[in-house]
C-alpha positions as CSV (number, residue, x, y, z in Angstrom):
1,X,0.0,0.0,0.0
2,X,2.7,2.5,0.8
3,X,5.4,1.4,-1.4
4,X,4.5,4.3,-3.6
5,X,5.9,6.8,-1.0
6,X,9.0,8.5,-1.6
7,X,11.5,10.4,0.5
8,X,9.6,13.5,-1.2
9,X,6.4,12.8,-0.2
10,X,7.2,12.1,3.9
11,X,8.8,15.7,3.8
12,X,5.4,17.3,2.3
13,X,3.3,14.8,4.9
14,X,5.3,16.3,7.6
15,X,4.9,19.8,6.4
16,X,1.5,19.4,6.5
17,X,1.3,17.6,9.8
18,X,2.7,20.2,11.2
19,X,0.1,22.7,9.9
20,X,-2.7,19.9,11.8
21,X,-0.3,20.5,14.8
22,X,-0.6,24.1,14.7
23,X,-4.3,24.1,14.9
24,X,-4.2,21.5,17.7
25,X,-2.2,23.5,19.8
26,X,-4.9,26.0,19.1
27,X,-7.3,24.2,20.0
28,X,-5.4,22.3,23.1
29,X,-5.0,26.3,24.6
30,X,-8.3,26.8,24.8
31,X,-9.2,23.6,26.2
32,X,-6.3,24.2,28.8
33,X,-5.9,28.0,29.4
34,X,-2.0,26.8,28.9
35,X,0.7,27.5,25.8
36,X,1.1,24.1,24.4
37,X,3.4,23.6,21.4
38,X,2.9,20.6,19.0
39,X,5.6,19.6,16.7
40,X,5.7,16.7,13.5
41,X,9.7,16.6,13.8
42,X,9.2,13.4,11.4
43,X,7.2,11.4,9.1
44,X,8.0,7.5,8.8
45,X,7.3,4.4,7.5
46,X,7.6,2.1,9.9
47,X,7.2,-2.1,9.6
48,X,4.7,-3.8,12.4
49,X,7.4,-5.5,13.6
50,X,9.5,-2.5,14.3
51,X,6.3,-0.3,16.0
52,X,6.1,-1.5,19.6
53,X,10.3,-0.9,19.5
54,X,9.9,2.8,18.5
55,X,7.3,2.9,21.7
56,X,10.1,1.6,24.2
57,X,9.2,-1.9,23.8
58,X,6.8,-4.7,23.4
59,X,5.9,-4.5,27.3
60,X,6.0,-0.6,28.1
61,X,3.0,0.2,29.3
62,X,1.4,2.7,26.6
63,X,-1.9,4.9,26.0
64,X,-3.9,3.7,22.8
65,X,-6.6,5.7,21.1
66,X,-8.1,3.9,17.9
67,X,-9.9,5.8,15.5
68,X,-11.8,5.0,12.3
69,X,-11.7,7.9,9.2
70,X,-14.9,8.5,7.7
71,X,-16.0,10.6,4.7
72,X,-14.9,10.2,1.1
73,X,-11.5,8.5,2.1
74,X,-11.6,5.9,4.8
75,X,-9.0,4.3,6.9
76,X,-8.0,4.2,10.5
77,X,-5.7,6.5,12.9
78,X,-4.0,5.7,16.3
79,X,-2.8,7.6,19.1
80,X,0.2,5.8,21.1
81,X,2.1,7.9,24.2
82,X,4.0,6.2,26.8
83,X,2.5,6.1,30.6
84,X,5.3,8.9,31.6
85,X,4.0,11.2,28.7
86,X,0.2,10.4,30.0
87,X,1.2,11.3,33.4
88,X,2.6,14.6,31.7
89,X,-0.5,14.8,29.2
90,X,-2.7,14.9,32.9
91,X,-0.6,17.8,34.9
92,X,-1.3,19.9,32.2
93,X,-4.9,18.7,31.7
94,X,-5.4,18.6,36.0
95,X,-3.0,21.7,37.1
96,X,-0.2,19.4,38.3
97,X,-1.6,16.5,39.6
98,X,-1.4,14.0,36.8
99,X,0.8,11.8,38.4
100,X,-1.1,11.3,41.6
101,X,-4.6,10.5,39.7
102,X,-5.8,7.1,38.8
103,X,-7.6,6.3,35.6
104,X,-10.6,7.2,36.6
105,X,-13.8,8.0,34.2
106,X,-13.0,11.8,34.4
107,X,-9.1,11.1,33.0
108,X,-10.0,9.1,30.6
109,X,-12.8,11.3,28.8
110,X,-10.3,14.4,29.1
111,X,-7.3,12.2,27.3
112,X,-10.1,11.0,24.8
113,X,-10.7,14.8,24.1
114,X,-7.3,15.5,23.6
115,X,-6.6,12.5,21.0
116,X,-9.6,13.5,19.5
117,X,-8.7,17.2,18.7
118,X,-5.2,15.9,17.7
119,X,-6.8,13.5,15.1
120,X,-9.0,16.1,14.1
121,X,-7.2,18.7,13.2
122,X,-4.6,16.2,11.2
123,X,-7.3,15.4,9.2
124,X,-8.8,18.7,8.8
125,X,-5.0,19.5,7.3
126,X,-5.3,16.3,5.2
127,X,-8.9,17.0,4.0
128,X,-8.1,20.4,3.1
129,X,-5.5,19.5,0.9
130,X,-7.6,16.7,-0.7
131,X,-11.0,19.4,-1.0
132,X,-12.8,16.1,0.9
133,X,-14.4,16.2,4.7
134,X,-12.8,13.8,6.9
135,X,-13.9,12.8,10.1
136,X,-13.2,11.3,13.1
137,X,-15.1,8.0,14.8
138,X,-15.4,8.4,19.0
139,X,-12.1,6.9,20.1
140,X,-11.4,3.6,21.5
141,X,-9.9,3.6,24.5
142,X,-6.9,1.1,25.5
143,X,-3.7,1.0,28.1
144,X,-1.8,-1.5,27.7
145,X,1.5,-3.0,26.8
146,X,2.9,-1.5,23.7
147,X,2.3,-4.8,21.3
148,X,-1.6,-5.7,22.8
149,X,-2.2,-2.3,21.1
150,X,-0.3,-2.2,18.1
151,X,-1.9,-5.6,17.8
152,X,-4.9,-3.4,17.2
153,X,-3.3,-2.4,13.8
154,X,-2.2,-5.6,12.9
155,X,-5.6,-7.1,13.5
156,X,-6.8,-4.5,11.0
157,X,-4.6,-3.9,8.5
158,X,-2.1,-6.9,8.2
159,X,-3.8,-8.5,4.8
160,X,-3.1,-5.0,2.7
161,X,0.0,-4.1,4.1
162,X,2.4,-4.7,6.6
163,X,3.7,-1.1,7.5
164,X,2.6,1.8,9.0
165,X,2.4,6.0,8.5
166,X,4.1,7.0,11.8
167,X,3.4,10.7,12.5
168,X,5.9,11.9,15.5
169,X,4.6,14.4,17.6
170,X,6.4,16.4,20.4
171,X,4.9,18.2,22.9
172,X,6.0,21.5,25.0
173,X,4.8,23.1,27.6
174,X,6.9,25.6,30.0
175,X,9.2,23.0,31.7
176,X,7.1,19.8,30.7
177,X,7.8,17.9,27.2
178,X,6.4,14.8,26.3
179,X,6.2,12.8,23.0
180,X,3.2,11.2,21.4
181,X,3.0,9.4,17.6
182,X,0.0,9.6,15.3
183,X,-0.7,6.1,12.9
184,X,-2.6,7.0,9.7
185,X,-3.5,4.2,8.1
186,X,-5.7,5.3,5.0
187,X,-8.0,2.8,3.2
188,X,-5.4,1.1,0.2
189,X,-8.0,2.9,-2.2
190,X,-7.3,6.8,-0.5
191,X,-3.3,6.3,-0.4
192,X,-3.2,7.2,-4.1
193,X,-5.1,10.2,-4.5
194,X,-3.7,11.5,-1.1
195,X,-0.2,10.9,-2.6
196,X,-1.3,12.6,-5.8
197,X,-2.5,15.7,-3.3
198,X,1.1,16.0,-1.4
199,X,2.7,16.1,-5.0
200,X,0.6,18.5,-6.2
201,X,1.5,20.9,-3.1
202,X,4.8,20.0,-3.7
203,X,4.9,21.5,-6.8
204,X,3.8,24.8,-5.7
């Protein structure tokens, strides 16, 4: 599915990652009241085998949100950040008290929120560029060991390919900086037009 991709066209997906960043940092402020700065510092293919080593590990303990892409172009998209950068993630989200909270209902809903704006404005950058609406499915919610949720992908995915879109994203704020990484996986009929998109933008 992705073996169309050149070295090209993972600069021009990062480029326009970092414009869905931008607007999730928007968006993140206002949920927060804080400064939070998002960064795509890289774009990647990435085999299955290699994911749940990029993460820390097949048994580091991680935060999975799993959402499906609907409109004209389908596929899925996951949100993977280590337990340290959840712990982070929830000082800003709880004014410094992240660490000391359990996963309670309340936690999970606000991390839920905040993977959902993330995903949302990626795909608002990517639907943009493609003139199509994409949209966001409610997110599943999992935290586990790195390879139970990368599993998730492989359960979905492994018959058209056996890679995935890895979207690195680094958080800042003030004195706290924590990393997350974005999967897009696009339906094997959308990689092809969205490729033809990015080269079109490239050309400008």
């Amino acid at each position: 599915m992705f073996n169309e991709i050149q070295a090209a066209d993972l600069d021009a997906l990062r480029e326009i990652s970092n414009i869905g960043a931008g607007h999730a940092a928007t968006a993140l402020h206002q949920m927060t009241n804080r400064v939070i700065s998002l960064e795509v510092p890289r774009v990647k293919l990435t085999p299955f085998g290699e994911v749940s080593d990029n993460l820390g590990g097949p048994e580091e303990e991680v935060l999975g949100l799993f959402f499906r892409i609907f409109g004209k172009s389908r596929g899925n998209m996951l949100v993977v950040m280590p337990r340290p950068s959840v712990e982070r993630l929830l000082d800003i989200l709880f004014n410094g008290e992240g660490s000391r909270r359990a996963l309670g209902e309340i936690e999970i809903s606000a991390l839920k929120e905040v993977g959902n704006i993330l995903v949302s404005s990626y795909l608002n950058a990517i639907g943009r560029l493609l003139d199509i609406p994409l949209f966001p499915s409610i997110p599943a919610f999992s935290m586990d060991m790195a390879q139970a949720v990368v599993d998730l992908l492989l359960i979905e995915l492994a018959e058209v390919t056996q890679e995935a879109l890895v979207i690195q994203t680094d958080f800042n704020s003030r004195d706290r900086s924590f990393d997350g990484h974005l999967f897009l996986l696009p339906d094997p009929n959308s990689i092809s037009a969205i490729l033809e998109a990015v080269r079109r933008m490239s050309e400008k």
